[in-house]
N, CA, C and O atoms as CSV, one atom per row, in Angstrom:
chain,resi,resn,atom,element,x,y,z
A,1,UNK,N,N,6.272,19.178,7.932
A,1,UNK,CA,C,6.327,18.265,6.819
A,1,UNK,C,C,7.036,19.001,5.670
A,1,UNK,O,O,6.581,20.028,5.167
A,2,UNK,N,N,8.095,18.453,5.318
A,2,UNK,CA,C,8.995,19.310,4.185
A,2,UNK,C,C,9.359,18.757,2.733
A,2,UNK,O,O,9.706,19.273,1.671
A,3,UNK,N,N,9.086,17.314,3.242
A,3,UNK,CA,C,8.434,16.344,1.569
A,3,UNK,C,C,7.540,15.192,1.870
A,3,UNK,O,O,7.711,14.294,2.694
A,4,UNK,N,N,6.343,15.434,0.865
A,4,UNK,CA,C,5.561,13.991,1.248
A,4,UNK,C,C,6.112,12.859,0.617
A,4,UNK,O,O,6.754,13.031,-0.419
A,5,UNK,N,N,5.941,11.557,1.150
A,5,UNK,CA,C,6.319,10.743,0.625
A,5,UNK,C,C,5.974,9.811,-0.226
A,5,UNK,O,O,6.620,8.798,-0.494
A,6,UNK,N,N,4.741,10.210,-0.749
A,6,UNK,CA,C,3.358,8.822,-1.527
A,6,UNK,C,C,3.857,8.748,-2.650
A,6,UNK,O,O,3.714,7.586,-3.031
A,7,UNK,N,N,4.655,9.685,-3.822
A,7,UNK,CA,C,4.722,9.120,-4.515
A,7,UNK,C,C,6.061,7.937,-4.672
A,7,UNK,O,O,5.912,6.985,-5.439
A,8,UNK,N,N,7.085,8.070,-4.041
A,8,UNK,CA,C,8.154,7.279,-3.504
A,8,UNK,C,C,7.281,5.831,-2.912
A,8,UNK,O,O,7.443,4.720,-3.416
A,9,UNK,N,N,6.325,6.122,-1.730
A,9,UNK,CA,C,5.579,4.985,-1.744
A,9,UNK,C,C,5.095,3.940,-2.067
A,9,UNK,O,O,5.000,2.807,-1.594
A,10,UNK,N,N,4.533,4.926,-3.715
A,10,UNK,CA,C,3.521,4.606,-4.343
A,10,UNK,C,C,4.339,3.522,-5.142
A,10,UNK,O,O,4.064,2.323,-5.190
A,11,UNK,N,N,5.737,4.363,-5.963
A,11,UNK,CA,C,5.998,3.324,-6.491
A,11,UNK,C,C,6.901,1.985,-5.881
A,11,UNK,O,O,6.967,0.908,-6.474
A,12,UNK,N,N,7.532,2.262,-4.667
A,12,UNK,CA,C,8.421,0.879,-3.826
A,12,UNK,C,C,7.320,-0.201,-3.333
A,12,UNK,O,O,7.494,-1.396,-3.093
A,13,UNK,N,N,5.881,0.738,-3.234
A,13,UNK,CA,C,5.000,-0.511,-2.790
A,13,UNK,C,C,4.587,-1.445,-4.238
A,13,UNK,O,O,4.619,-2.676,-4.216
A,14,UNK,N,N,4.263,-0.784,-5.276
A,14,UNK,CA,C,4.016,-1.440,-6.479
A,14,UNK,C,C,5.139,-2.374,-7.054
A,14,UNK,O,O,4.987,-3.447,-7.639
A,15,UNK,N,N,5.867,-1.962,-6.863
A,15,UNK,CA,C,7.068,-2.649,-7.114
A,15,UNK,C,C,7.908,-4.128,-6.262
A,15,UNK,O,O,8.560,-5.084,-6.683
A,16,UNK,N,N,7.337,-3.532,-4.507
A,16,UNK,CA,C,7.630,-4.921,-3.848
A,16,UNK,C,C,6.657,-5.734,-4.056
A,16,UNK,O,O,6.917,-6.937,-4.017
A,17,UNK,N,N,5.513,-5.369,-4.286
A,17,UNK,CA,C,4.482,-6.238,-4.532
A,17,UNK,C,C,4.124,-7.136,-5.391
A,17,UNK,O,O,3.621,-8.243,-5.194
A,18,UNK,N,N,4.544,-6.350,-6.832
A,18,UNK,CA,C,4.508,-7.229,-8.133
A,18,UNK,C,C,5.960,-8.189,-7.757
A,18,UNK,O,O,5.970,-9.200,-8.459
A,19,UNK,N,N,6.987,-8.114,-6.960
A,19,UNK,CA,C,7.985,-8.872,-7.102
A,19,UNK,C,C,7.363,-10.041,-6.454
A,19,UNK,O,O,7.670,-11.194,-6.759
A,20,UNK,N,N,6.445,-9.724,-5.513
A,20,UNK,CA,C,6.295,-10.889,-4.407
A,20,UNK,C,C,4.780,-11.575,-4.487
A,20,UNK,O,O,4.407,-12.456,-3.713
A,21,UNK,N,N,4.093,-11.098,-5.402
A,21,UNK,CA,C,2.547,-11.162,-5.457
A,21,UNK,C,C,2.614,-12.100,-6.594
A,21,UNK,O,O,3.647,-12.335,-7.223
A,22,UNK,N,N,1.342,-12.676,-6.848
A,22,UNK,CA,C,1.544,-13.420,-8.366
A,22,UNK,C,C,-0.271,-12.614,-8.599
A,22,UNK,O,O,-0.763,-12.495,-9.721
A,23,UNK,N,N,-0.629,-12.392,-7.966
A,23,UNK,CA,C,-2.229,-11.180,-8.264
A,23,UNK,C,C,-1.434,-9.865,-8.793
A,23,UNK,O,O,-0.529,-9.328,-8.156
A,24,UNK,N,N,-1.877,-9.464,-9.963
A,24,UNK,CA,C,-1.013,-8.276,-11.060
A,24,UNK,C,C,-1.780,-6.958,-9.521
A,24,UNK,O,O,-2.607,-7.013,-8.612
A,25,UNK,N,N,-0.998,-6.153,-9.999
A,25,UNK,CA,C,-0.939,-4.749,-9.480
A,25,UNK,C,C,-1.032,-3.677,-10.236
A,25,UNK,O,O,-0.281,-3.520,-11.199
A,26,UNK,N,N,-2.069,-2.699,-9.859
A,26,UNK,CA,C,-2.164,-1.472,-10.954
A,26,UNK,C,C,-1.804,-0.576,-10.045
A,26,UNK,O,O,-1.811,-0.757,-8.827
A,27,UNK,N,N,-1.426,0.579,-10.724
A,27,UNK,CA,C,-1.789,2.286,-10.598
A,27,UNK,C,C,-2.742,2.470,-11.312
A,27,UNK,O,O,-3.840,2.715,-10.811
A,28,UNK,N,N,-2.598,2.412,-12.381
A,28,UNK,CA,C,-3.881,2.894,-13.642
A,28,UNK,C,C,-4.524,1.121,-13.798
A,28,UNK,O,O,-3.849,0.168,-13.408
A,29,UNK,N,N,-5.757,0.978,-14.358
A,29,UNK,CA,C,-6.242,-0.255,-14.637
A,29,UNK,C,C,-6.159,-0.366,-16.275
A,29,UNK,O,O,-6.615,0.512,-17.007
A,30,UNK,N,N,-5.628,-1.350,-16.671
A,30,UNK,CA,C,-5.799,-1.170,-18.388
A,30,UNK,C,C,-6.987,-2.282,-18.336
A,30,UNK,O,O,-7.141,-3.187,-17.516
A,31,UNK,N,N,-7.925,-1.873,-19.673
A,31,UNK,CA,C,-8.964,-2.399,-20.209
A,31,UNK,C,C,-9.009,-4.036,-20.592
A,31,UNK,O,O,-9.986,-4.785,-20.615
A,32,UNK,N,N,-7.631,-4.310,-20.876
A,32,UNK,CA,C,-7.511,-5.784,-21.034
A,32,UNK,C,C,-6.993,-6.635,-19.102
A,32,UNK,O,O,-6.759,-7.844,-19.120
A,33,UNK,N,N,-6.917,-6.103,-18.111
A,33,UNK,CA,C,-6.621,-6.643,-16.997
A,33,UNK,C,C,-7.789,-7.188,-16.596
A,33,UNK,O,O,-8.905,-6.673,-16.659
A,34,UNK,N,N,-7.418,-8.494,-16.087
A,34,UNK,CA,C,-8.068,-9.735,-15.564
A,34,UNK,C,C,-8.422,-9.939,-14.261
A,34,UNK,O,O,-7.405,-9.876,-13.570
A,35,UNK,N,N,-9.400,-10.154,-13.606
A,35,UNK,CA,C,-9.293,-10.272,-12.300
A,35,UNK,C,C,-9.236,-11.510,-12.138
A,35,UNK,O,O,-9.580,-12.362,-12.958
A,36,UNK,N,N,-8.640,-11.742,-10.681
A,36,UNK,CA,C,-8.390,-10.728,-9.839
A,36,UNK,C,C,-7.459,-9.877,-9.925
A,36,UNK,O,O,-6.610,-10.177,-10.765
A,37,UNK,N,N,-7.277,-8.860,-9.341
A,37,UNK,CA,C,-5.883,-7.931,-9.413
A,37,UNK,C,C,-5.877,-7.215,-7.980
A,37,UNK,O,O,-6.671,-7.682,-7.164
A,38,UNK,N,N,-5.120,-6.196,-7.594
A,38,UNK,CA,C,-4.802,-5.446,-6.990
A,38,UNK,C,C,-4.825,-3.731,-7.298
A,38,UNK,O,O,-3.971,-3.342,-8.095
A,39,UNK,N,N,-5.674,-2.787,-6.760
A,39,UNK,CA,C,-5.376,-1.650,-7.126
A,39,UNK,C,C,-4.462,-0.958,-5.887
A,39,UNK,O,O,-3.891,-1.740,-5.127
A,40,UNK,N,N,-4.298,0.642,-5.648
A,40,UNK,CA,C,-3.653,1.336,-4.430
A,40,UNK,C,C,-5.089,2.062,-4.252
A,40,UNK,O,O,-5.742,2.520,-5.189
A,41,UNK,N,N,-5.428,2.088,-3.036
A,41,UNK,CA,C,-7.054,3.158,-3.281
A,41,UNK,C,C,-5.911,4.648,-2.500
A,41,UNK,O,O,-4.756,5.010,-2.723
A,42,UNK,N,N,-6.974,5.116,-1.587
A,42,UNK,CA,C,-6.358,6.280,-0.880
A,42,UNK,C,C,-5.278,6.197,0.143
A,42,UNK,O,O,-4.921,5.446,1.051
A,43,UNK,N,N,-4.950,7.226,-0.380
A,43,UNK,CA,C,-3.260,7.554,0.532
A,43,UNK,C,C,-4.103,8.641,1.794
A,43,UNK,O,O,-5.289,8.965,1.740
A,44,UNK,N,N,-3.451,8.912,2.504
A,44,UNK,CA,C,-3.369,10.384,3.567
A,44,UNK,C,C,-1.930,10.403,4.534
A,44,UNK,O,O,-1.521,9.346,5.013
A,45,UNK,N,N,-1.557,11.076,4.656
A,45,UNK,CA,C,-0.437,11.421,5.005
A,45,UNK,C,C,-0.260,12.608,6.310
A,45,UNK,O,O,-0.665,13.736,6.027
A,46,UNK,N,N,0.194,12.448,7.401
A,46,UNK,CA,C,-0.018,13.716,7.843
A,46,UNK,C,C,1.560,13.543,9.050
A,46,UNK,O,O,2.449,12.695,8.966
A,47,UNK,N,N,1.440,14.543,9.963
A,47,UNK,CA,C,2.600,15.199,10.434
A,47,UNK,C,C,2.739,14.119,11.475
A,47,UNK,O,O,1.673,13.549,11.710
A,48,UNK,N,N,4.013,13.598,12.313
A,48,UNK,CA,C,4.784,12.834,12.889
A,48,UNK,C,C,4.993,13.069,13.481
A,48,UNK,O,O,4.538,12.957,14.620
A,49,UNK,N,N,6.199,13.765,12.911
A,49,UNK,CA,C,7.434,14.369,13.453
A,49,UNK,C,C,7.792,15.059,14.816
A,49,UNK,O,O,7.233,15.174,15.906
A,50,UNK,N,N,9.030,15.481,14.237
A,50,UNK,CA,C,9.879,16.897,15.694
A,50,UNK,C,C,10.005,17.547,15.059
A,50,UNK,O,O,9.822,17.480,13.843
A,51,UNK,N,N,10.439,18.576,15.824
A,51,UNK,CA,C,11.287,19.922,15.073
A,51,UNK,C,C,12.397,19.588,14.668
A,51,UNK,O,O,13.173,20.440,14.236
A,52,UNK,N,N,12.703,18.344,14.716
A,52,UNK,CA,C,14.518,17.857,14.374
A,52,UNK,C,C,14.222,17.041,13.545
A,52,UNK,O,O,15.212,16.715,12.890
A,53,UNK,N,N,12.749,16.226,13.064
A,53,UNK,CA,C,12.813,15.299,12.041
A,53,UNK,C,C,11.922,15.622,11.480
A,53,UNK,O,O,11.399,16.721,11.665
A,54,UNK,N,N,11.410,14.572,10.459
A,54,UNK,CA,C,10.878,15.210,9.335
A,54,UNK,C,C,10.370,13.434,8.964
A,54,UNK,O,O,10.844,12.562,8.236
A,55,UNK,N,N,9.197,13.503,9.877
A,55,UNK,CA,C,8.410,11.791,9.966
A,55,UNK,C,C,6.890,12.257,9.598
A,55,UNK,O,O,6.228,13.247,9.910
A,56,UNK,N,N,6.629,11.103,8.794
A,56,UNK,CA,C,4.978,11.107,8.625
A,56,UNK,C,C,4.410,9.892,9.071
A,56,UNK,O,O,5.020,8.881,9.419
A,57,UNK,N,N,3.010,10.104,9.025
A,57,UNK,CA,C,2.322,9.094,9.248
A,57,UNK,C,C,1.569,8.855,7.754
A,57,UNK,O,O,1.370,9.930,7.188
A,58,UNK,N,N,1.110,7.676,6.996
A,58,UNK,CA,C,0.833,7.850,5.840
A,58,UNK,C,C,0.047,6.456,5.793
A,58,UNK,O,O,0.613,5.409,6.105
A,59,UNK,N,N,-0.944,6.490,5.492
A,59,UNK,CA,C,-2.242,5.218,5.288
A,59,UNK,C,C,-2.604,4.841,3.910
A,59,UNK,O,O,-3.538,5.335,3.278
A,60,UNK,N,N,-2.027,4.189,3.611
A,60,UNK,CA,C,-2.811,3.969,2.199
A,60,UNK,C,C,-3.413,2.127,2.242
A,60,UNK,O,O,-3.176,1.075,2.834
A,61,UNK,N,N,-4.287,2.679,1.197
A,61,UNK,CA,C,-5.559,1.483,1.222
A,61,UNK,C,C,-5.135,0.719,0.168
A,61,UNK,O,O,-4.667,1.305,-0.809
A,62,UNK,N,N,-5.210,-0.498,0.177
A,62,UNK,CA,C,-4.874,-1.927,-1.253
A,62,UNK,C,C,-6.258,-2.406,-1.591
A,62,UNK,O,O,-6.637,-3.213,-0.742
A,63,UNK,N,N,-6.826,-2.267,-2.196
A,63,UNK,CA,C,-7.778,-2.554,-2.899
A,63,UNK,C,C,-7.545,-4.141,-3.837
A,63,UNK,O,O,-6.658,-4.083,-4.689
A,64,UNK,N,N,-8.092,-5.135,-3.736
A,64,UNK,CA,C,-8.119,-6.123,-3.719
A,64,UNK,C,C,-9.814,-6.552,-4.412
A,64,UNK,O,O,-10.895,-6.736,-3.852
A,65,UNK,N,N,-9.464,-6.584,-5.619
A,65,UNK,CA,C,-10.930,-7.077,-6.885
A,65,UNK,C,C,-10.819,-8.532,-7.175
A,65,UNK,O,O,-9.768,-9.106,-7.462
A,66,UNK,N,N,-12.064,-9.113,-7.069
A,66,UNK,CA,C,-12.282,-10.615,-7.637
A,66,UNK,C,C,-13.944,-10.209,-7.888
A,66,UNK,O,O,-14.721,-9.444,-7.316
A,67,UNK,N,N,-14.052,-11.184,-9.105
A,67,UNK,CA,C,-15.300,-11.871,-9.481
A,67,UNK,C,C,-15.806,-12.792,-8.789
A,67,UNK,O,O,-17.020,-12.997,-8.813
A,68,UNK,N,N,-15.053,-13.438,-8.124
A,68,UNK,CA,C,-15.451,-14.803,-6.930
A,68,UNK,C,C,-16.897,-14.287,-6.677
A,68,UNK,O,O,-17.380,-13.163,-6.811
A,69,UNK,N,N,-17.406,-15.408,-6.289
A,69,UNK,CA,C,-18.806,-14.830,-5.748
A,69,UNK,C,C,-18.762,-15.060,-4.128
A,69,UNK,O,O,-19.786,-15.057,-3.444
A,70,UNK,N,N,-17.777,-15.211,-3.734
A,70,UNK,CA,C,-17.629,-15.438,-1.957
A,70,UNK,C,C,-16.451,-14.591,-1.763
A,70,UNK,O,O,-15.944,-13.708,-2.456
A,71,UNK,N,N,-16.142,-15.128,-0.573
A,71,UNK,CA,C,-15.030,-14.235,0.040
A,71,UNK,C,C,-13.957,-14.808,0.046
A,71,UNK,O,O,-13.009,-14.157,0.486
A,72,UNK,N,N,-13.682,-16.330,-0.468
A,72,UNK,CA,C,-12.471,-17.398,-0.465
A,72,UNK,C,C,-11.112,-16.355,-1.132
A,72,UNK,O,O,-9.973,-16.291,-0.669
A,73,UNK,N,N,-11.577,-15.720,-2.156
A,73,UNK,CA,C,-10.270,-15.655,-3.208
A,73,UNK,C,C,-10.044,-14.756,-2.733
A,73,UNK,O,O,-8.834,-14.717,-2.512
A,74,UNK,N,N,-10.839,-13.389,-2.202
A,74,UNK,CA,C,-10.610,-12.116,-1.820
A,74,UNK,C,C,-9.548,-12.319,-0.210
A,74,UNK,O,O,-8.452,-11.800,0.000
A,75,UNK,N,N,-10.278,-13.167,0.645
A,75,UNK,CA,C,-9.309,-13.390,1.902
A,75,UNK,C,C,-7.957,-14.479,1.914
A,75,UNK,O,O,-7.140,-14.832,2.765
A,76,UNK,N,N,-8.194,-14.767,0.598
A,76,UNK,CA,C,-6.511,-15.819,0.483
A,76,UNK,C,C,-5.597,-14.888,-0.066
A,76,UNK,O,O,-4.466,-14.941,0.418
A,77,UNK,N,N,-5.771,-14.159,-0.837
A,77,UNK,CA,C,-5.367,-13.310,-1.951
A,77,UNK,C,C,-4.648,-12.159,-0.368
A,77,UNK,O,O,-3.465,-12.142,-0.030
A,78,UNK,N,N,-5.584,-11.491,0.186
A,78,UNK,CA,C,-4.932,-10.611,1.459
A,78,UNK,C,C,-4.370,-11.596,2.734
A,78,UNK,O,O,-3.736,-11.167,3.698
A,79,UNK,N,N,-4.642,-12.602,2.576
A,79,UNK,CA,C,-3.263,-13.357,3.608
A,79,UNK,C,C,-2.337,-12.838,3.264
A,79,UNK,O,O,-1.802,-11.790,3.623
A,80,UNK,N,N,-2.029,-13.762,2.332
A,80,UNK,CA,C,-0.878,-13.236,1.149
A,80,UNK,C,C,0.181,-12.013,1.643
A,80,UNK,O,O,1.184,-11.866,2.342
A,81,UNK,N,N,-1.018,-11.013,0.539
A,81,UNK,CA,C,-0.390,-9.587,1.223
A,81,UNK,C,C,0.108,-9.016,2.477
A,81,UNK,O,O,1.106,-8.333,2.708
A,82,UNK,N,N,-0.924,-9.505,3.310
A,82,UNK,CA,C,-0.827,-9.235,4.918
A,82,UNK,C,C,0.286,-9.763,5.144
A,82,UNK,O,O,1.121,-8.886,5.365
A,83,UNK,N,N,0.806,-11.038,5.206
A,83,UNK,CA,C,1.897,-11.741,5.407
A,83,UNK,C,C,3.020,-10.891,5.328
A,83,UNK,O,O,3.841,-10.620,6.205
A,84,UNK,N,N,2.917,-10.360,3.707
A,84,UNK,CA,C,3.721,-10.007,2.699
A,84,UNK,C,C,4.818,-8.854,3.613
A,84,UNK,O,O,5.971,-8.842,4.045
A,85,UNK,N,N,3.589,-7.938,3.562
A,85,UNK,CA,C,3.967,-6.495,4.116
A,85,UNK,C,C,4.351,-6.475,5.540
A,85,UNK,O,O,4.963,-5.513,6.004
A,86,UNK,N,N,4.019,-7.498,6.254
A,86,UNK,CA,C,4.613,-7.491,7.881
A,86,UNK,C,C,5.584,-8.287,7.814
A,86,UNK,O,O,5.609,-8.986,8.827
A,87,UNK,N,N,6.635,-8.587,6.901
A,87,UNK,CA,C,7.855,-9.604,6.735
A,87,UNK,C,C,8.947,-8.490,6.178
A,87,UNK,O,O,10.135,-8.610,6.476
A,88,UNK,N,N,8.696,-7.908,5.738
A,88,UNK,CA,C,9.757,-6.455,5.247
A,88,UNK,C,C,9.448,-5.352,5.271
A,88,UNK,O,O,8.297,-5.167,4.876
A,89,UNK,N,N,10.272,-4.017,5.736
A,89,UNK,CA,C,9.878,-2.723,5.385
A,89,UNK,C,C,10.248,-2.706,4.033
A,89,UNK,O,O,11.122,-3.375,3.482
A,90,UNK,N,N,9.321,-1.685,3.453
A,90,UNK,CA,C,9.327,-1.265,2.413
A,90,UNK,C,C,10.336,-0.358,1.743
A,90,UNK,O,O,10.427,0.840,2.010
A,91,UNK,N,N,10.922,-0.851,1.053
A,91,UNK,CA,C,12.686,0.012,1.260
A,91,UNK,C,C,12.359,1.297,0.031
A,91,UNK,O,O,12.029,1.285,-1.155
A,92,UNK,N,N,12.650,2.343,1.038
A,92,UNK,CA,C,12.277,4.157,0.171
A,92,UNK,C,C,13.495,4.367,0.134
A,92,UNK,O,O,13.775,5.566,0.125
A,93,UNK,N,N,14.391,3.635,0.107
A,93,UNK,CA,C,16.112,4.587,-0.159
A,93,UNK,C,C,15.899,5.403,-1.240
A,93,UNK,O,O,15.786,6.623,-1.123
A,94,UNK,N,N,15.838,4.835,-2.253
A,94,UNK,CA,C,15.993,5.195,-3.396
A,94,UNK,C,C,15.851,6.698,-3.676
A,94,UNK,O,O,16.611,7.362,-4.381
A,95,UNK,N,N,14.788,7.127,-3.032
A,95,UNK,CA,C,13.927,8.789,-2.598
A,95,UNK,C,C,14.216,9.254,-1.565
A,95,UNK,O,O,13.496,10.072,-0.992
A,96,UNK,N,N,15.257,8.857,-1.137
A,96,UNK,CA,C,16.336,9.202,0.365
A,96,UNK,C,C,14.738,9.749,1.393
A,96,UNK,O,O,14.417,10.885,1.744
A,97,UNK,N,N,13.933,8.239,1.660
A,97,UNK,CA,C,12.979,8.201,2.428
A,97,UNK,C,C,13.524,6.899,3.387
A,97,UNK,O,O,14.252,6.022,2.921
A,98,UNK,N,N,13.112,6.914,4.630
A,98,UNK,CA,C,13.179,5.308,5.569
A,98,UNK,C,C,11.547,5.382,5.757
A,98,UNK,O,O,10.914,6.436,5.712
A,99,UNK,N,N,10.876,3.854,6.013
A,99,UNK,CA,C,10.760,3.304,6.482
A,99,UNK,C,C,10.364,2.558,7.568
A,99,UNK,O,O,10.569,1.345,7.537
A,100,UNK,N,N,9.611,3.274,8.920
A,100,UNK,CA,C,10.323,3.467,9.993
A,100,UNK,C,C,9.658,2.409,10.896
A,100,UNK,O,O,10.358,1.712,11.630
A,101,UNK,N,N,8.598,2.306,10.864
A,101,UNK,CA,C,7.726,1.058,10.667
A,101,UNK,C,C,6.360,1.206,9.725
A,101,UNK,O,O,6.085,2.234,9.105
A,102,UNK,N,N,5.401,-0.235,9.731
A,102,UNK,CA,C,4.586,-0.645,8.869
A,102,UNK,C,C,3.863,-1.444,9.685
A,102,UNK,O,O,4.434,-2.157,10.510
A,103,UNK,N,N,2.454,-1.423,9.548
A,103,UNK,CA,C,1.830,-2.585,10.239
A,103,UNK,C,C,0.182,-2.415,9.483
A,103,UNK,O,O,-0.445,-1.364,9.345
A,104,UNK,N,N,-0.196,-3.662,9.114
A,104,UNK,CA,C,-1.440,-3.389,8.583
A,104,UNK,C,C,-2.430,-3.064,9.668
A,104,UNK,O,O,-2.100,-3.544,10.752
A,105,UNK,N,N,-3.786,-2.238,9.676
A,105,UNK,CA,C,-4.207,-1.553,10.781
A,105,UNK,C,C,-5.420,-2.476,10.519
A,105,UNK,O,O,-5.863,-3.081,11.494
A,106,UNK,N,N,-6.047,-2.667,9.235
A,106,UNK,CA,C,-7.109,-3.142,9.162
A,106,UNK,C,C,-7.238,-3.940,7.899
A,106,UNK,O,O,-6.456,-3.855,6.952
A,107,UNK,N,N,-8.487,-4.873,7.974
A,107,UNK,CA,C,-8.756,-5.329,6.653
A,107,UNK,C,C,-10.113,-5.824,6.623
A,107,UNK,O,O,-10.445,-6.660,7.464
A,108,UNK,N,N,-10.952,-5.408,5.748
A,108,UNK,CA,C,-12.422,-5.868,5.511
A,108,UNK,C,C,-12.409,-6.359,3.587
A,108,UNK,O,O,-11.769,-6.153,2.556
A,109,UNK,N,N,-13.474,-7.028,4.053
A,109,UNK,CA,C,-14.100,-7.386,2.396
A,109,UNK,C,C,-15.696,-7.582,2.632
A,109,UNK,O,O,-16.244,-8.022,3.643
A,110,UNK,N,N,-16.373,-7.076,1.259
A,110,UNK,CA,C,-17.668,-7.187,1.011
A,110,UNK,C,C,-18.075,-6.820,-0.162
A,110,UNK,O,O,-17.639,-5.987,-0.957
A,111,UNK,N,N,-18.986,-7.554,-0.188
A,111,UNK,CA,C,-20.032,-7.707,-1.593
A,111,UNK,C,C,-19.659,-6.338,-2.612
A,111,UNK,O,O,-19.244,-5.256,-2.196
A,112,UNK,N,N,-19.886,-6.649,-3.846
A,112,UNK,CA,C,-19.627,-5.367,-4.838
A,112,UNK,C,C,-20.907,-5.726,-5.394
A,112,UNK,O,O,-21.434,-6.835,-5.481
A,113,UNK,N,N,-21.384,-4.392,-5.819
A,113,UNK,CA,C,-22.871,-4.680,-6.309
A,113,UNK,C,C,-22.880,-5.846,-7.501
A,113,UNK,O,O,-23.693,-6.767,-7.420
A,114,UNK,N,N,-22.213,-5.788,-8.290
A,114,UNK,CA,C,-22.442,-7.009,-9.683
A,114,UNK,C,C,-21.322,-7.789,-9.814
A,114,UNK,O,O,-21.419,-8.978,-10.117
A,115,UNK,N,N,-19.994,-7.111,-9.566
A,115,UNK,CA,C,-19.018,-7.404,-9.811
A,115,UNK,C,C,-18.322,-8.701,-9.473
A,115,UNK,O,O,-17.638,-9.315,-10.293
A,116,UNK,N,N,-18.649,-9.319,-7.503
A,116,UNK,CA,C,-18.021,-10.151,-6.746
A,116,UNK,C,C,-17.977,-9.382,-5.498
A,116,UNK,O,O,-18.921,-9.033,-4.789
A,117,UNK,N,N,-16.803,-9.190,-5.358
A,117,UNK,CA,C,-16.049,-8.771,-3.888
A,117,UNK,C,C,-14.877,-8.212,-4.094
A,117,UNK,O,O,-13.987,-8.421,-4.918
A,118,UNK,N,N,-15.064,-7.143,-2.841
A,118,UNK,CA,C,-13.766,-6.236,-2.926
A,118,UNK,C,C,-12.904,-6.038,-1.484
A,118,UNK,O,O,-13.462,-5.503,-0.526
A,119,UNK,N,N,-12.013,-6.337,-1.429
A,119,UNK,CA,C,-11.382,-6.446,0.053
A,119,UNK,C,C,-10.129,-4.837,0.190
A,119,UNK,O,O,-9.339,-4.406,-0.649
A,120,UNK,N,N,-10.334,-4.516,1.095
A,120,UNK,CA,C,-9.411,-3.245,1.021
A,120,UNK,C,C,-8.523,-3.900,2.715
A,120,UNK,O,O,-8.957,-4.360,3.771
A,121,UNK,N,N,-7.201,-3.614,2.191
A,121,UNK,CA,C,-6.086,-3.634,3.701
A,121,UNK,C,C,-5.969,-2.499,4.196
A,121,UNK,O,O,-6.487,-1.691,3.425
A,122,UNK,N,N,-5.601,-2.065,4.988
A,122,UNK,CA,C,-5.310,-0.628,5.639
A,122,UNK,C,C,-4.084,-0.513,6.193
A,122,UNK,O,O,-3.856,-0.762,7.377
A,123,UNK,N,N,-3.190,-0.110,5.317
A,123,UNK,CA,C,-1.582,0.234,5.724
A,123,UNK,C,C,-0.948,1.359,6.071
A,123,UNK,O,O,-0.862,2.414,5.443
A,124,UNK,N,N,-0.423,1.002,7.321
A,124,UNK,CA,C,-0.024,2.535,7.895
A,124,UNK,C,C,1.720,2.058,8.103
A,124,UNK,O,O,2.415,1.200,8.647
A,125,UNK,N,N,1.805,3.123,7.364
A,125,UNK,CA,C,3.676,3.261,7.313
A,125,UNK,C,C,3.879,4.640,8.076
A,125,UNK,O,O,3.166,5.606,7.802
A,126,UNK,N,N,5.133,4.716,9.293
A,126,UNK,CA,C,5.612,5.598,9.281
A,126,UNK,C,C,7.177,5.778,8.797
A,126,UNK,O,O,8.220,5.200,9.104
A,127,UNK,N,N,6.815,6.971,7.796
A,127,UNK,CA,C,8.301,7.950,7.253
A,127,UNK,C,C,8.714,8.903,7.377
A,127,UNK,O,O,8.062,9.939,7.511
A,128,UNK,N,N,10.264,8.773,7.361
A,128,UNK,CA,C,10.747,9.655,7.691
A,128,UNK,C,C,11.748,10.043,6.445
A,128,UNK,O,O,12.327,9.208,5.750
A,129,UNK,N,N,11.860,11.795,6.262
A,129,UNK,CA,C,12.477,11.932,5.093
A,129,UNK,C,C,14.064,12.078,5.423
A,129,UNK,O,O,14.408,12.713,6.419
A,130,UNK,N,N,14.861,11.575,4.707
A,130,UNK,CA,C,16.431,11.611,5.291
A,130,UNK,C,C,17.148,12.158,4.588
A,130,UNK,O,O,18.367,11.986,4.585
A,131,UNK,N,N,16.138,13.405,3.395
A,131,UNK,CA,C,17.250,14.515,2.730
A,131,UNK,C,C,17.110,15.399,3.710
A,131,UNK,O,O,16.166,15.863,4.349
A,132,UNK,N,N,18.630,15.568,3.679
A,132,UNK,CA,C,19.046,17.126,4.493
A,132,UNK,C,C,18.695,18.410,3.961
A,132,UNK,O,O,18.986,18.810,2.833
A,133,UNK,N,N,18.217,18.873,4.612
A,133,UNK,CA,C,17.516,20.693,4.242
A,133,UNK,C,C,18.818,21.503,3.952
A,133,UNK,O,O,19.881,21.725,4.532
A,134,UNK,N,N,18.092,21.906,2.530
A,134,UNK,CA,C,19.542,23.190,1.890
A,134,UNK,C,C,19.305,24.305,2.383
A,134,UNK,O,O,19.895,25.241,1.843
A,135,UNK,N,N,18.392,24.626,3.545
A,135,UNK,CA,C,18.550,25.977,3.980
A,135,UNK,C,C,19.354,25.951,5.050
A,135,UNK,O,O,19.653,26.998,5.623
């Protein structure tokens, strides 16, 4: 592994998302945001690859907040997404990252102690880095 890729991730996923989502999206939560919204929970990232490439495997979690007191808004809200993310790769050019595939692995929702409900997706992207090594 010779560059990770989450923060490149971090921001092409926030970014396809708010283009395609109408539920706001955080990194940070500001004090005036409304639910429902969208957070990124945990990333992990680990080795792929060959000795000739330079691929990860990388999971990160979507965190998905409503006040709803059921599960209606929380599981319409991750259709949505689910849909979303299995209709395009997530384009890392920009961070001379690909792409290589994406597939959501999982998705649950359940009760939050006071709050409503919280639904988390489970996205596993594999990347590969496509800067060439200066050594």
């Amino acid at each position: 592994m010779k560059r990770i890729p989450l923060n490149a991730l971090q921001k092409a996923l926030i970014a396809y998302l708010r283009a395609h989502e109408k539920v706001p999206v955080y990194d940070y939560v500001p004090e005036t945001a409304k639910l429902p919204f969208m957070t990124l929970g945990a990333f992990n990232c680990k080795e792929a690859g060959t000795k000739y490439e330079d691929i990860v495997e990388v999971t990160v979690q979507l965190n998905i907040w409503s006040t709803y007191k059921g599960k209606f808004e929380i599981n319409s809200i991750a259709n949505r997404v689910i849909s979303l993310l299995q209709t395009k790769q997530i384009d890392l050019s920009e961070d001379e990252f690909t792409a290589i595939r994406q597939q959501v692995d999982f998705f649950e929702a359940y009760p939050e102690e006071e709050t409503g409900y919280n639904g988390v997706i489970s996205l596993v992207i594999l990347v590969q880095n496509m800067r060439r090594s200066e050594d």
